[in-house]
GUNU-235178 format. One record per atom (N, C-alpha, C): residue in one letter; x negated, y, z negated. Coordinates in steps of 0.1 Angstrom, whole numbers, padded with zeros to 4 digits, always signed. Atoms other than C-alpha are relative to their C-alpha. Example, Ala and Ser with C-alpha at 12.3 -4.5 7.8 and 13.67 -1.06 7.14 Angstrom:
GUNU-235178
A-0009-0012+0000;A-0123-0045-0078;A-0009+0012+0000;S+0009-0011+0000;S-0137-0011-0071;S+0008+0011-0008;
This chain:
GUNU-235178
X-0004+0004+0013;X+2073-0400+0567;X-0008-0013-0003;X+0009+0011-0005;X+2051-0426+0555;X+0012-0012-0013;X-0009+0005+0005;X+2069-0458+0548;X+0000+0000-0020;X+0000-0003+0015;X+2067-0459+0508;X+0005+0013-0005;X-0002-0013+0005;X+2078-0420+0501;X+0009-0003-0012;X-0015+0004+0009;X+2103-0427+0472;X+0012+0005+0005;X-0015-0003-0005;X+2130-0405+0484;X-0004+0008+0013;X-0006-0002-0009;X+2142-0396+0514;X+0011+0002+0004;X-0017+0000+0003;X+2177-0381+0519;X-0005+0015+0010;X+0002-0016-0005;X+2189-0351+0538;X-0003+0010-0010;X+0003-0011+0007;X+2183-0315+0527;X+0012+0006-0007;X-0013-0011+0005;X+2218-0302+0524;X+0013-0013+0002;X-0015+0009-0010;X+2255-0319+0527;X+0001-0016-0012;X-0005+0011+0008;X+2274-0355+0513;X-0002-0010+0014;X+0009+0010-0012;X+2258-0385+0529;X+0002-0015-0006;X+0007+0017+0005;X+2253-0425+0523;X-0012-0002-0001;X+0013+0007+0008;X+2224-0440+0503;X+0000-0014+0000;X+0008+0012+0014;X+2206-0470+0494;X-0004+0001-0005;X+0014-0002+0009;X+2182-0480+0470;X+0000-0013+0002;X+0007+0009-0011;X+2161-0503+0487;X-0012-0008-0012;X+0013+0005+0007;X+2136-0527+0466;X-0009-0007+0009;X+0015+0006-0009;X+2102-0532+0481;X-0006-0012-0010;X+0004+0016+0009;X+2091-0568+0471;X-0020+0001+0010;X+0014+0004-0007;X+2048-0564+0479;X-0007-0010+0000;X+0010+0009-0006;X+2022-0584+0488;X-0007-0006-0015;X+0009+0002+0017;X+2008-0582+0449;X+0007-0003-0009;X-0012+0000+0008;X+2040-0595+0439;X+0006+0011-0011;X-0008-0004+0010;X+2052-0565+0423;X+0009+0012+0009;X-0011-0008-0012;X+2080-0544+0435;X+0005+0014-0009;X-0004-0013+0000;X+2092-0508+0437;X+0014+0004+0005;X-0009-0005-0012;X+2121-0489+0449;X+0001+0012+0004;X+0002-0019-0007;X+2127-0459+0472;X+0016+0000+0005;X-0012-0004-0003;X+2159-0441+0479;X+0001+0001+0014;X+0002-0007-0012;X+2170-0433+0515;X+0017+0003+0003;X-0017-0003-0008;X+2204-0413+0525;X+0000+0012+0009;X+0001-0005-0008;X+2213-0397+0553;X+0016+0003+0006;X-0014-0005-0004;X+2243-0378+0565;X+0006-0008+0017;X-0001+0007-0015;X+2239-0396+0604;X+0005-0015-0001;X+0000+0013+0005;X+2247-0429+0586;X+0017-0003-0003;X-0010+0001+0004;X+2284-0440+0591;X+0003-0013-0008;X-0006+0014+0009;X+2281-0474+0574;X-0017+0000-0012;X+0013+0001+0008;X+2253-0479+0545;X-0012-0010+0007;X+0014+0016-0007;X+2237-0513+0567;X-0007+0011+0012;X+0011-0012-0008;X+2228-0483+0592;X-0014+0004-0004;X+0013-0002+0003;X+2202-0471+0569;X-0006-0009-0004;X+0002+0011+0003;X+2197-0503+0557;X-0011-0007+0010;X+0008+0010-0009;X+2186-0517+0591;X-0012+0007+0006;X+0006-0008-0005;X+2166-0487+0599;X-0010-0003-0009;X+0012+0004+0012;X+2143-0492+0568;X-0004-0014+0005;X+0004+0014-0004;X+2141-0529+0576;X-0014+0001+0016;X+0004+0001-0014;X+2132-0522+0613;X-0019+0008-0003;X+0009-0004+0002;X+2106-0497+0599;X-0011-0006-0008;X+0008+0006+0013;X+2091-0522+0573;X-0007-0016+0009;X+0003+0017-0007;X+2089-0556+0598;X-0016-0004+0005;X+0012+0001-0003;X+2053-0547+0609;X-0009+0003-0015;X+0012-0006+0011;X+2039-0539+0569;X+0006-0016-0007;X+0000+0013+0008;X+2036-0572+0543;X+0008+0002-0006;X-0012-0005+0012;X+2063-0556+0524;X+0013-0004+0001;X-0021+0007-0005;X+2100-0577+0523;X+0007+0010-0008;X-0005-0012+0003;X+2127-0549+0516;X+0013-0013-0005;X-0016+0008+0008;X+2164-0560+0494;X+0006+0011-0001;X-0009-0012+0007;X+2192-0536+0494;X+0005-0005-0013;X-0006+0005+0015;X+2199-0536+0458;X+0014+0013-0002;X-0012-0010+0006;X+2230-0510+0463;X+0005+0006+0007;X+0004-0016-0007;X+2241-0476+0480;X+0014+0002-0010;X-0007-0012+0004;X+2266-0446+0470;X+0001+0009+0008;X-0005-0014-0013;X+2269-0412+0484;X-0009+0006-0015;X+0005-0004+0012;X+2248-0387+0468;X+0008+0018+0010;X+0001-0012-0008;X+2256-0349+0474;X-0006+0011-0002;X+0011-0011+0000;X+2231-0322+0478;X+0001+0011+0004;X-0002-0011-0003;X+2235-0289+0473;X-0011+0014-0002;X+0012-0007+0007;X+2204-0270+0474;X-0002+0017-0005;X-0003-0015+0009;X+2217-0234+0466;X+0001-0003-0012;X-0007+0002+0015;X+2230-0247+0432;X-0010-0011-0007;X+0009+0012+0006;X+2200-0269+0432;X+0004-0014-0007;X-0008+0010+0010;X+2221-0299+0420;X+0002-0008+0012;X+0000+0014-0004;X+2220-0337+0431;X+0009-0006-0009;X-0009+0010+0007;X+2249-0357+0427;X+0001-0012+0000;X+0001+0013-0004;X+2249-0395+0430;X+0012-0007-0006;X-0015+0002+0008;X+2280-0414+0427;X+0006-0012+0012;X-0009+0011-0008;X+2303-0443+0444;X-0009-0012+0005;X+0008+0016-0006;X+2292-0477+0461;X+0003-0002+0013;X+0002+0006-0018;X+2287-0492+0494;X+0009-0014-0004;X-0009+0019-0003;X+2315-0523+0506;X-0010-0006-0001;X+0008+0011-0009;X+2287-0540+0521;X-0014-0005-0011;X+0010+0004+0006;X+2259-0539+0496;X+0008+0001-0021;X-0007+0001+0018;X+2280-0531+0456;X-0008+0016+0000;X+0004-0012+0008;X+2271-0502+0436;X-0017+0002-0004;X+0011-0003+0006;X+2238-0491+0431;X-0007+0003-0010;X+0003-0004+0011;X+2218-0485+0400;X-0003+0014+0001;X+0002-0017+0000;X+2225-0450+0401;X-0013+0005-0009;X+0005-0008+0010;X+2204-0443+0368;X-0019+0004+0004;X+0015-0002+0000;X+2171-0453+0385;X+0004+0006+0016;X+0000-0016-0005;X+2185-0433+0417;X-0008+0010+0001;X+0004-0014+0006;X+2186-0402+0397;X-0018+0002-0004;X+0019-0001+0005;X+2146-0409+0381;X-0006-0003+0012;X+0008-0004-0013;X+2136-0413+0415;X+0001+0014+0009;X+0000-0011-0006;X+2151-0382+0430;X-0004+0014-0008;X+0007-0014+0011;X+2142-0363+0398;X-0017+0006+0001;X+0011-0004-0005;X+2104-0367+0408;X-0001+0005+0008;X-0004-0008-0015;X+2112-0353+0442;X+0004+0013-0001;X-0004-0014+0000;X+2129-0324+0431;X+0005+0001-0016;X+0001-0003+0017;X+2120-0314+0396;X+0006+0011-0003;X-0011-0016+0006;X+2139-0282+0394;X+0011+0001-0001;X-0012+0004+0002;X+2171-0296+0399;X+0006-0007-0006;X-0012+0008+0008;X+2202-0311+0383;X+0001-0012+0006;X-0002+0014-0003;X+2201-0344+0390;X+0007-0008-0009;X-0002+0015+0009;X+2229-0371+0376;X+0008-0008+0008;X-0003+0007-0005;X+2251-0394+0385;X+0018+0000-0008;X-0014+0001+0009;X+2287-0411+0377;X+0006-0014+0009;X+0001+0013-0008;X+2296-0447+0385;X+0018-0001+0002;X-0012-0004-0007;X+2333-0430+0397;X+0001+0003+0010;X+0003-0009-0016;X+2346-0425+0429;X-0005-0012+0012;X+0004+0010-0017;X+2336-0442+0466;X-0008+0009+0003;
């Protein structure tokens, strides 16, 4: 996976997310999603991205998490609730990141819910 991919999330199943803002070297900053069903606390993926980022110029900011849930029979991405440890995430840019990723699906969101 190369670090920058925008999204990264499992394939199937209801998981924890962040959205991670990459602060670069050219002063200008991006963000990429990452959720993963193996993840019982959101600083899990949190610290996993960090760990992966400490050898590139790139300083990382959790700006959020949720739970997103992905059902790829029904083609449909859900994104929804917040993380204790980091707040609520901007779901809306989320959704327009995972929309490029999988353009055939229902992607939205809903700032209800844990």
């Amino acid at each position: 996976m190369a670090l920058t991919q925008e999204v990264d999330i499992d394939a199937s199943g209801t998981f924890k997310y962040v959205l991670i803002k990459l602060h670069k070297e050219d002063n200008t900053t991006d963000f990429i999603v990452r959720g993963y069903a193996w993840a019982e606390y959101h600083a899990d993926i949190y610290d996993q991205v960090m760990e992966e980022f400490t050898s590139s110029k790139i300083d990382t900011e959790c700006a959020g998490g949720g739970r997103i849930r992905h059902d790829p029979q029904k083609k449909e991405i859900f994104v929804y609730g917040y993380s204790v440890g980091f707040g609520r995430a901007d779901h809306s840019k989320t959704v327009k990141l995972i929309q490029r990723k999988y353009p055939g699906y229902n992607v939205h969101f809903s700032n209800e819910g844990y």
